[in-house]
C-alpha positions in Angstrom: -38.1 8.8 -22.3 -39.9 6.8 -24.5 -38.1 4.3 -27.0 -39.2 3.7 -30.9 -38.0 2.2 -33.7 -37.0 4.0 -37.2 -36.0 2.3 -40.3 -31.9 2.6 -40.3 -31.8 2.2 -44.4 -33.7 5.8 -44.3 -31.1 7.6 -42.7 -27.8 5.8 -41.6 -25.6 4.1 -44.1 -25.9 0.0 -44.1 -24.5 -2.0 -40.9 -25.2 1.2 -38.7 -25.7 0.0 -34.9 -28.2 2.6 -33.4 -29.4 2.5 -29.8 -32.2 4.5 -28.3 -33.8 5.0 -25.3 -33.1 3.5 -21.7 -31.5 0.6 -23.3 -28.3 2.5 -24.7 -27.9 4.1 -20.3 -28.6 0.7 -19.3 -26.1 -0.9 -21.8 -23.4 2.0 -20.8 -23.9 1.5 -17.0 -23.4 -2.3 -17.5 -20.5 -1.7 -19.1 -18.7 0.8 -17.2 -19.3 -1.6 -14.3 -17.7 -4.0 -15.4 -14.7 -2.1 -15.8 -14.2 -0.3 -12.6 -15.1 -4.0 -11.2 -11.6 -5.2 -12.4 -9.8 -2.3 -10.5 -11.9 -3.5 -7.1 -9.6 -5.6 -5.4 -6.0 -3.1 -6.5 -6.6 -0.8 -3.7 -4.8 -0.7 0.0 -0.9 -2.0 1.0 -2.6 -5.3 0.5 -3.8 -4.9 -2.9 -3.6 -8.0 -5.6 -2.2 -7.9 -8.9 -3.2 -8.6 -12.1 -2.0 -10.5 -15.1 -2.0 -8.5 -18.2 -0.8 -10.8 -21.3 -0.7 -9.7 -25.2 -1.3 -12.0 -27.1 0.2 -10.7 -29.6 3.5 -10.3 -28.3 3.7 -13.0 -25.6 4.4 -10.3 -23.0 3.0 -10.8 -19.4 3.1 -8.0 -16.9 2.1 -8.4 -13.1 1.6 -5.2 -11.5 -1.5 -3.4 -9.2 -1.2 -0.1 -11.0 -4.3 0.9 -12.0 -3.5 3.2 -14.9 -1.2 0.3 -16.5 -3.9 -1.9 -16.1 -6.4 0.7 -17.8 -4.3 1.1 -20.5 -4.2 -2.8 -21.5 -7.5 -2.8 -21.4 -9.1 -3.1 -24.6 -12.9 -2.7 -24.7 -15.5 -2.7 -27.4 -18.0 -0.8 -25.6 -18.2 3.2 -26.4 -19.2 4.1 -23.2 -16.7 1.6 -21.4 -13.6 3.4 -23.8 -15.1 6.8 -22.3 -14.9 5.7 -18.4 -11.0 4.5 -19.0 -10.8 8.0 -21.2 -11.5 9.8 -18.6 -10.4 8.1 -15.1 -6.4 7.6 -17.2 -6.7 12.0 -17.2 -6.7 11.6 -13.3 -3.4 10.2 -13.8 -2.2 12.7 -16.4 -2.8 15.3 -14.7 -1.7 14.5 -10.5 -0.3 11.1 -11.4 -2.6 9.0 -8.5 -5.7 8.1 -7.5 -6.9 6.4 -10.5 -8.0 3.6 -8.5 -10.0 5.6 -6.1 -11.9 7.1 -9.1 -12.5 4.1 -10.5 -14.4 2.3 -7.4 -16.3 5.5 -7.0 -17.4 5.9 -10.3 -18.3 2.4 -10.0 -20.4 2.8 -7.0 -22.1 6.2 -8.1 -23.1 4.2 -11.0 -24.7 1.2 -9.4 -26.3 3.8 -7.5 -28.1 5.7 -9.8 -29.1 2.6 -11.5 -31.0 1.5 -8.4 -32.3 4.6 -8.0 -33.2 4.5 -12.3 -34.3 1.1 -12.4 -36.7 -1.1 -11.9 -39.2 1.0 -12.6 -37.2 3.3 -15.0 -38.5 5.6 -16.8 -41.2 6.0 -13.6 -38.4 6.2 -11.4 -35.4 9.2 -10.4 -34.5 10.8 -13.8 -30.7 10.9 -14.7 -30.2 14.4 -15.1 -32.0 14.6 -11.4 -29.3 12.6 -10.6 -26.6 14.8 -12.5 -28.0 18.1 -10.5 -27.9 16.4 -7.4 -24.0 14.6 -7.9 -22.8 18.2 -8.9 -24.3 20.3 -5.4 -22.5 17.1 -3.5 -19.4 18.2 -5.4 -19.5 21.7 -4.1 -20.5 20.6 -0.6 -17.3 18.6 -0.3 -15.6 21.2 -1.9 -16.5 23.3 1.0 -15.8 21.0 3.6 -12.4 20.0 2.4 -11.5 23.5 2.1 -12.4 24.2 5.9 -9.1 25.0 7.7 -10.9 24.4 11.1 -11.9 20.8 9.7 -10.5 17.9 11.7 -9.2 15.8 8.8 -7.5 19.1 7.0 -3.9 19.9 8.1 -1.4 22.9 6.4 2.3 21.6 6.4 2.7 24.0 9.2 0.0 23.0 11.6 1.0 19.5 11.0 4.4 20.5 12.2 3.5 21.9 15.8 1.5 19.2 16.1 4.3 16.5 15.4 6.0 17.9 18.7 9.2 17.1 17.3 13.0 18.6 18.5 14.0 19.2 14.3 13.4 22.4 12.5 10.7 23.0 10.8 12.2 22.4 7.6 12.9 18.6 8.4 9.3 18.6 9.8 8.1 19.6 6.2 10.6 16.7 4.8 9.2 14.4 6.7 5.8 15.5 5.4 6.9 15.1 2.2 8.2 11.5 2.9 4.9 10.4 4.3 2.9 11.5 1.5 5.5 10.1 -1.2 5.2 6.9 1.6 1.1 6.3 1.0 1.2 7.0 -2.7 3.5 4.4 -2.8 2.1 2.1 -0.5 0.1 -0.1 -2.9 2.2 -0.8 -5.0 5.8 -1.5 -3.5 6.7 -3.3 -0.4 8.0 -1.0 2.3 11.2 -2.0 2.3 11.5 -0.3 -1.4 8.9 2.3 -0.6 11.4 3.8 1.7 14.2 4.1 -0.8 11.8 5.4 -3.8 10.3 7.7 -1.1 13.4 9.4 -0.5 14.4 9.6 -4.2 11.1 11.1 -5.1 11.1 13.9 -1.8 15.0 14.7 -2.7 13.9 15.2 -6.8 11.2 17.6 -6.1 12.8 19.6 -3.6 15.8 20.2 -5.9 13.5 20.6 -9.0 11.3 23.2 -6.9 14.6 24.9 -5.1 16.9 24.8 -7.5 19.5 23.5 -5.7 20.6 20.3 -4.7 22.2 21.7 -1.3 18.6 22.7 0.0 18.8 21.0 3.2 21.4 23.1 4.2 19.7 26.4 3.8 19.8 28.4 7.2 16.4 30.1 7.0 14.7 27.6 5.6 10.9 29.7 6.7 12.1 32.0 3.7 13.1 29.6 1.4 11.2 30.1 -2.2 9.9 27.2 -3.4 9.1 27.7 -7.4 5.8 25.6 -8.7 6.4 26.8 -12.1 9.9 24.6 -12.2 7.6 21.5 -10.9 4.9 21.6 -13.6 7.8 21.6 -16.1 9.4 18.5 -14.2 9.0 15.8 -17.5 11.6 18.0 -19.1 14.0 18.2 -16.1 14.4 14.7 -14.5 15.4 11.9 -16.7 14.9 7.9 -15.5 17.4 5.3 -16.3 16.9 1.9 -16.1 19.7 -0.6 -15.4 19.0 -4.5 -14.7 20.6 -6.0 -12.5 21.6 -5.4 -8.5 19.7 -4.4 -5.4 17.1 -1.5 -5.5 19.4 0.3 -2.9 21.8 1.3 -5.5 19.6 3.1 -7.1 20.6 7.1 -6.8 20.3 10.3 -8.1 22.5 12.1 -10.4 22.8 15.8 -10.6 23.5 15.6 -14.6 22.5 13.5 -17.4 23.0 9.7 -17.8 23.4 8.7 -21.7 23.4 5.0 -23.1 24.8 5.4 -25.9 28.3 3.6 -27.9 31.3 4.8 -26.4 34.2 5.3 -29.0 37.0 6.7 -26.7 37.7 7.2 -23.3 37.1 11.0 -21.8 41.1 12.4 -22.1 40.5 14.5 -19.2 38.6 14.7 -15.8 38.8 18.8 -15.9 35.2 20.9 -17.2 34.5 19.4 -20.8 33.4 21.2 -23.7 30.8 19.1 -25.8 28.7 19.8 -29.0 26.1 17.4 -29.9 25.3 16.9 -33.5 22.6 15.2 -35.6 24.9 13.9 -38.7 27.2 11.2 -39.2 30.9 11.9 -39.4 31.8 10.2 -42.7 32.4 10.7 -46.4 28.6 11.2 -47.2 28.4 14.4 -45.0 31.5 15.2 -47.0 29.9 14.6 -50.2 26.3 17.0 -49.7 28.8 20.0 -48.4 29.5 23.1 -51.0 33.5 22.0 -50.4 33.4 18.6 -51.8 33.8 20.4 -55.1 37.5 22.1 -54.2 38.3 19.5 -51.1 38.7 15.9 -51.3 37.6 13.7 -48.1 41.1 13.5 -46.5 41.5 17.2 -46.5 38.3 17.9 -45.7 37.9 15.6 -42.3 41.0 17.3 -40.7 40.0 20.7 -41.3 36.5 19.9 -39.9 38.0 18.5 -36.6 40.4 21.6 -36.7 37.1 23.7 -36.0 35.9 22.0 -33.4 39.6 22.1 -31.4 38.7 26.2 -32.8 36.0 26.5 -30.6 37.3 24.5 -27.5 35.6 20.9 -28.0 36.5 17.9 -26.2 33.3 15.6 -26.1 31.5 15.1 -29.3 28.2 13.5 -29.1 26.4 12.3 -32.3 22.9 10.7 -33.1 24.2 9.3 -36.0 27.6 7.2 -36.8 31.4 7.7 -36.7 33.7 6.0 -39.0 37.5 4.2 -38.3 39.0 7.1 -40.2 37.5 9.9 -38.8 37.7 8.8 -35.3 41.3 8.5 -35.7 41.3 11.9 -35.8 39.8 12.7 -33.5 41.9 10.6 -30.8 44.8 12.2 -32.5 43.3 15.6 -31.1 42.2 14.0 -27.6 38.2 14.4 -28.5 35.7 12.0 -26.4 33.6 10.5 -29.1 29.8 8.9 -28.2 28.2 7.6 -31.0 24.1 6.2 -31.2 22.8 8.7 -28.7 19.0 8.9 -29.2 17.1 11.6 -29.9 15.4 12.3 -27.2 19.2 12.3 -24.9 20.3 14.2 -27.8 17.3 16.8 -27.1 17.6 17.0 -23.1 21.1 17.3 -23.1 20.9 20.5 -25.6 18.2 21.1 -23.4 20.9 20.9 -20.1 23.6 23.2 -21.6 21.7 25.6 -23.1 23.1 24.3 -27.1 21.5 23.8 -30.0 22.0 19.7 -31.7 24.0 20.7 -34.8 22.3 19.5 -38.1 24.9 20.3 -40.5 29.1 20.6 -40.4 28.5 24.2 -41.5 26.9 25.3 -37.7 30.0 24.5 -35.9 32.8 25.9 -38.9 30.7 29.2 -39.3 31.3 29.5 -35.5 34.9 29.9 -36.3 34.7 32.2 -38.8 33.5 35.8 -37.2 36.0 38.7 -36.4 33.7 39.9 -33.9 34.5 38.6 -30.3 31.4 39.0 -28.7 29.4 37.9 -31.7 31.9 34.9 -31.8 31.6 34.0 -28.3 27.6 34.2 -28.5 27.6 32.1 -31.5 29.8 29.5 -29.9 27.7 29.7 -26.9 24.9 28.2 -29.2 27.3 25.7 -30.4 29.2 24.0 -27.2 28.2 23.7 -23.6 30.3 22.7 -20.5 30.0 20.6 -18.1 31.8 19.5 -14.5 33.2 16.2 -16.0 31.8 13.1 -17.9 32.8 9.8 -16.5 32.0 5.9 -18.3 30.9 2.7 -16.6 29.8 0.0 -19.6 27.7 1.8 -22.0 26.7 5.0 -19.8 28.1 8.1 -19.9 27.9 10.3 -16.7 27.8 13.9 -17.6 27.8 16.0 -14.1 26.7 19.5 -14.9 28.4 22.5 -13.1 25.2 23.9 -11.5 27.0 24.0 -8.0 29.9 26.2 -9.4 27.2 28.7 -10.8 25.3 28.7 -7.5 28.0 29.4 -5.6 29.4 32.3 -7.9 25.6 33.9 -8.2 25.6 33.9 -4.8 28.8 35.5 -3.9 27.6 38.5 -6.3 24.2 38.5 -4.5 24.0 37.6 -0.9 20.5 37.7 -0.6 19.9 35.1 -3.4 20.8 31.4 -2.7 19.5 29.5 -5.7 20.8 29.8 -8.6 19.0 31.2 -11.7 20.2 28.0 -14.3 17.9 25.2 -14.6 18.6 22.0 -12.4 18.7 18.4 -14.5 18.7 15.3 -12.4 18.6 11.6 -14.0 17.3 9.2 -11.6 19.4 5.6 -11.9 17.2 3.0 -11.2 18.4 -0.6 -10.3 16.9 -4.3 -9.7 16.9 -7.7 -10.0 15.0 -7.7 -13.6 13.4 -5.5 -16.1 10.0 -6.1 -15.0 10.8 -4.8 -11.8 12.3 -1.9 -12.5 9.1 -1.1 -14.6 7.0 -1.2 -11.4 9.4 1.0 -9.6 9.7 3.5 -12.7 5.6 3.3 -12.6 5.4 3.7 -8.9 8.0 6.8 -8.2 6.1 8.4 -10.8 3.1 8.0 -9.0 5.0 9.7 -5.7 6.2 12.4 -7.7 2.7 13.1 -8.9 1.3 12.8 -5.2 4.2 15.4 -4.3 3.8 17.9 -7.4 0.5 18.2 -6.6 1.3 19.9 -3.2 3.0 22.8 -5.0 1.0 23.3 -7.6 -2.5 23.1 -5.6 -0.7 26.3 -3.5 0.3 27.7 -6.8 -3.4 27.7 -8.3 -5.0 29.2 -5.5 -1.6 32.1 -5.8 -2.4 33.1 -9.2 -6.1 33.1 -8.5 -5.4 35.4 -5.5 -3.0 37.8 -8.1 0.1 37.0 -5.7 3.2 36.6 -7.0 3.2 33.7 -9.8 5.2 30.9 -9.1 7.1 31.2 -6.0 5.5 30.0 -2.8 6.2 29.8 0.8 6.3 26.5 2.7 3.6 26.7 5.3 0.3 26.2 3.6 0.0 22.9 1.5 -2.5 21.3 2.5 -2.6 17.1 3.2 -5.7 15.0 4.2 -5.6 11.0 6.2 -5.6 8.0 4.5 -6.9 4.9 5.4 -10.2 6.2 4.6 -10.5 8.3 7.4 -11.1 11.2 5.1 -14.2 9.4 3.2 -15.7 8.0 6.6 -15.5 12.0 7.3 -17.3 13.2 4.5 -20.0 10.4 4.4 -20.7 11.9 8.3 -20.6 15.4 7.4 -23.2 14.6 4.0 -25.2 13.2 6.1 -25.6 15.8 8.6 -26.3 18.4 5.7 -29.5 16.1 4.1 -30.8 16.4 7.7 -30.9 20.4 7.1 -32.4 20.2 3.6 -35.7 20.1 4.4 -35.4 22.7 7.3 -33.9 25.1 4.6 -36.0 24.1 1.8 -36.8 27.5 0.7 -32.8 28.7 1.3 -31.4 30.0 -1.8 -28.1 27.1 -1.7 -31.0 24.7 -2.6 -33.6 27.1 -4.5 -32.4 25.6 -7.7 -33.4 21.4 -6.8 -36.8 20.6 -7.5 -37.3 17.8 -5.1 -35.3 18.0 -1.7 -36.5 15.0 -0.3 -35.2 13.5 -3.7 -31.9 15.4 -3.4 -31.2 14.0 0.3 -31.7 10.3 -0.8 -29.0 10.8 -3.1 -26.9 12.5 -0.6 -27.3 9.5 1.9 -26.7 6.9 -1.1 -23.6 9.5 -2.4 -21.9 8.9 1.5 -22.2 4.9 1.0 -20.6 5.4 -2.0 -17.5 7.0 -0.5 -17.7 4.7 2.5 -16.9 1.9 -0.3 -13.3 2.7 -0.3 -12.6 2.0 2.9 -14.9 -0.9 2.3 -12.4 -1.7 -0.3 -9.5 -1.3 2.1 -10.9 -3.3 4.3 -11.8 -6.2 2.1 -8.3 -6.7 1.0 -7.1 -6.6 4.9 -8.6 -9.4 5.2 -11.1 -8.0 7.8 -15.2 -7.8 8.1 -16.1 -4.9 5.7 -19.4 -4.0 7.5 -17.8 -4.2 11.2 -14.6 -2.1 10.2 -17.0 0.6 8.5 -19.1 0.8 11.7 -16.3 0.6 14.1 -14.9 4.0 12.0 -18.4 5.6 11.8 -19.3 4.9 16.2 -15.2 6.4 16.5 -15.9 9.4 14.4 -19.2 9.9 16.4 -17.2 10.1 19.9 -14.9 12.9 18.3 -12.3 10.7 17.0 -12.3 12.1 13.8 -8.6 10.8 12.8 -9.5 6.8 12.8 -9.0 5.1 9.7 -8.0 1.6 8.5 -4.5 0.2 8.9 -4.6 -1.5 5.4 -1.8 -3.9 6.4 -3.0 -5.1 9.8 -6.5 -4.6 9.4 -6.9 -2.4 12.8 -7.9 0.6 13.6 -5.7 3.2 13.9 -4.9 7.1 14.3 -4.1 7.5 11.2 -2.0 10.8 12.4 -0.4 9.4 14.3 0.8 7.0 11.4 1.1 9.6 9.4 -1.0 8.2 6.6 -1.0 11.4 4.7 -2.5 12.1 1.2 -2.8 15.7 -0.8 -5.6 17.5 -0.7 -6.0 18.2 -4.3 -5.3 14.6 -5.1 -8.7 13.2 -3.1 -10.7 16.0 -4.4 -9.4 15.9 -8.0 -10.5 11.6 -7.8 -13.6 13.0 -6.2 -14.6 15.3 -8.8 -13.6 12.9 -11.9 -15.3 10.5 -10.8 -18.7 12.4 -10.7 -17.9 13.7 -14.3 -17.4 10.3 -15.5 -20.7 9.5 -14.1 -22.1 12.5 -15.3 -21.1 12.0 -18.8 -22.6 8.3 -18.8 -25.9 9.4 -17.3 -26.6 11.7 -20.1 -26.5 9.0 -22.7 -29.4 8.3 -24.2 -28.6 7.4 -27.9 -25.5 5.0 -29.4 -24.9 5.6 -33.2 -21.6 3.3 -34.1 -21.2 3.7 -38.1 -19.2 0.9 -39.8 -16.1 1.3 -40.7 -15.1 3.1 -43.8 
């Protein structure tokens, strides 16, 4: 590649910033280091925080997530913007690991620019580089999707293993728990790990099920477990934070919790009726309605109320204001008034009873006005929802939907059919000392939910790929890998064992399409230190000699113990099975594979135009 200079007033507008040539990789590289240098020291139980302050605002958060640090970052470099880009899409899409593709982008990268530089452009050409990171990606690929491999279990082979006296349901529970358990073990102390971990196993198991009685399902083996419910999970769960007490009060609540200004008291503990609107109940809504012309204010507010007492009403829930006068009538006819409840609660509770969120007075009168039963009872079906009953501590409302009665009535009509058809809605009460703490927990149980998701939907990929039947899933084949980077000591073995066949099978059609084997294997080899560095991360943090941990591992995994790995809290070696350090499958392979696209993308940089502004 050979750099030159060109006049910029010839073809770019004034103030243009062009560069060309090796300087704009090596500029990007620099970069992008220095980035995924600041995420180095977040990784294991042991992690450290860091400080974020705006200055702006004067707001200071501590915290060891790596996505909320990556998103307070703020970085002038183009390349640099495109590393955090693309490592934040690991956590949109399986909610973890964006810590471990970090590192390993940052390794790759340091990599290829020994390999690049000195003597650069004599040296290893980046697009070399690119073939040879994406054949690595397929090799792993292979050998993570190995049944017979050593550091690959099913949910169900894990369970015969375990040798336990429960059912194999609880064994797949306690699966669950571990996994949710190492997702959340850098970033809470065990103590609140174990509380989150429970929230976030009983939440996805109810989302997936569709019941909130699932552990007392007799046949649990034929239990359907629907992924399609779990990618739509945002829409189902709502969290609520509430300062103040101990994190153990924090629970689950089959409903929706509202903070919102509570007018009246709910008249009745019995199966509510509520309609949410999006107006305000005063003489203004009065005012833009066709009757203000033949009904003044004080005959029109009564008659209004009348036709909601019509159509069975008894909780009225408004995003906008109330006034004095009307909500005396509306006590007068014993009508629960909530006033100020945002539009997104206004949304998911439509959402939960199956209602629209009334815009005008004239939806809920018309409702009153048809002949036609069935037509009627449709129409008010849009209109009002039920619910079990709506109960008030402070400023939250507690609205518990009726999902058990419906279960129990669908399955008295159908025996064979144990979950209910209805959509489950579960808002998750969080509680702690402070705000900021709550934040970390919020942040954290979304990272075990992610961890957790991605079981079901990696089973539901390979389903639809297959042409089985979409959505539903038995619970025998999700498929975990160790932690404590056994898993990457594991790999960095088995990629070395392969570059010692690519010159045997140099003419082998697998490697027909890399010029240079010998030049493909030295990446390899470099490729396996670079997953050895998250142990070496691990390890670091522990508190313990980096080089001897790694080589302890490696002389284990030589003798056949493939399942050592790193106890990140004591710094010892340790069966990591047998701990039950347990991580999804899809979750290590999905950091794997973003991380070589990130350094993909950078590699093949080669020009930086950044135009002025305006």
């Amino acid at each position: 590649m050979v750099e030159y200079d060109m006049d910029q007033g010839q073809l770019f507008y004034p103030d243009t910033r062009c560069v060309f040539g090796s300087k704009a990789l090596a500029t990007s590289i620099a970069a992008s280091l220095a980035v995924c240098r600041v995420l180095s020291s977040t990784l294991g139980p042991r992690a450290m925080s860091k400080m974020l302050v705006d200055d702006q605002t004067g707001r200071v958060l501590v915290t060891s997530d790596g996505a909320t640090i990556l998103r307070y970052l703020k970085v002038s470099h183009p390349a640099a913007s495109l590393l955090i880009d693309v490592a934040l899409s690991q956590e949109r899409t399986v909610c973890d690991g964006t810590k471990t593709v970090m590192i390993l982008s940052g390794e790759i990268l340091s990599m290829a620019q020994q390999l690049m530089y000195p003597s650069y452009p004599l040296g290893v050409h980046p697009m070399t580089i690119v073939q040879s990171l994406v054949s690595i990606v397929e090799d792993i690929g292979e050998i993570l999707d190995n049944d017979k491999d050593e550091i690959v279990f099913s949910i169900e082979k894990n369970t015969q293993m375990l040798n336990t006296e429960k059912s194999t349901g609880l064994d797949f529970l306690s699966t669950l728990h571990d996994v949710a358990l190492m997702s959340l073990g850098t970033k809470l102390s065990p103590k609140f790990a174990n509380k989150i971990a429970c929230m976030s196993v009983d939440t996805i198991m109810s989302v997936a099920c569709n019941t909130l009685n699932y552990k007392e399902q007799t046949n649990w083996k034929d239990l359907k477990i629907d992924a399609l419910k779990i990618m739509d999970i945002d829409h189902r769960i709502k969290i609520v934070s509430f300062p103040g007490g101990d994190i153990e009060q924090s629970k689950i609540v089959h409903g929706l919790v509202l903070q919102c200004e509570v007018l009246t008291s709910p008249f009745s503990s019995s199966p509510q009726k509520l309609c949410v609107v999006s107006f305000e109940v005063s003489q203004s809504i009065w005012m833009r309605s066709e009757l203000s012309s033949i009904m003044t204010y004080e005959d029109w507010l009564p008659w209004f109320i009348q036709s909601l007492v019509k159509i069975g009403v008894t909780a009225f829930f408004t995003t906008k204001t109330v006034e004095s006068f009307a909500l005396q009538h509306f006590i007068l006819n014993n009508i629960f008034v909530c006033q100020k409840v945002s539009h997104l609660d206004s949304t998911k509770l439509a959402r939960c009873m199956r209602i629209i969120v009334a815009a005008d007075p004239e939806h809920i009168v018309n409702s009153t006005k048809y002949e036609s039963k069935t037509r009627q009872d449709r129409t008010v079906s849009r209109v009002v929802g039920t619910c079990k009953e709506i109960t008030v501590e402070g400023s939250f409302v507690y609205i518990y939907l009726n999902h058990s009665e419906t279960q129990q009535s669908e399955s008295s009509e159908n025996s064979n059919s144990k979950q209910s058809s209805d959509p489950i809605f579960l808002t998750l009460l969080l509680r702690g000392s402070s705000l900021d703490t709550i934040q970390e927990i919020q942040r954290s149980l979304f990272s075990a939910l992610g961890s957790l998701r991605s079981l079901f939907l990696e089973k539901h990929t390979q389903n639809s790929e297959q042409g089985q039947e979409s959505g539903v899933n038995s619970i025998n084949s999700y498929k975990v890998v160790l932690g404590g980077g056994c898993t990457e000591i594991s790999l960095a073995l088995k990629l070395r064992q392969i570059t010692e066949k690519m010159i045997t099978e140099s003419n082998s059609d697998k490697y027909s399409n890399i010029k240079d084997n010998s030049v493909h294997a030295l990446i390899t080899n470099k490729f396996a230190e670079c997953l050895e560095s998250i142990t070496l991360a691990i390890a670091k943090n522990a508190n313990v000699h980096p080089q001897r941990t790694i080589k302890r591992i490696q002389d284990a995994h030589k003798r056949g113990e493939c399942m050592m790995g790193l106890d990140g809290v004591s710094g010892l070696l340790t069966n990591t099975y047998e701990s039950k350090m347990f991580e999804p499958l899809s979750v290590k392979l999905h950091s794997i594979t973003t991380a070589v696209e990130i350094v993909c993308a950078i590699l093949r940089i080669d020009t930086i135009i950044q135009t002025p502004i305006g």
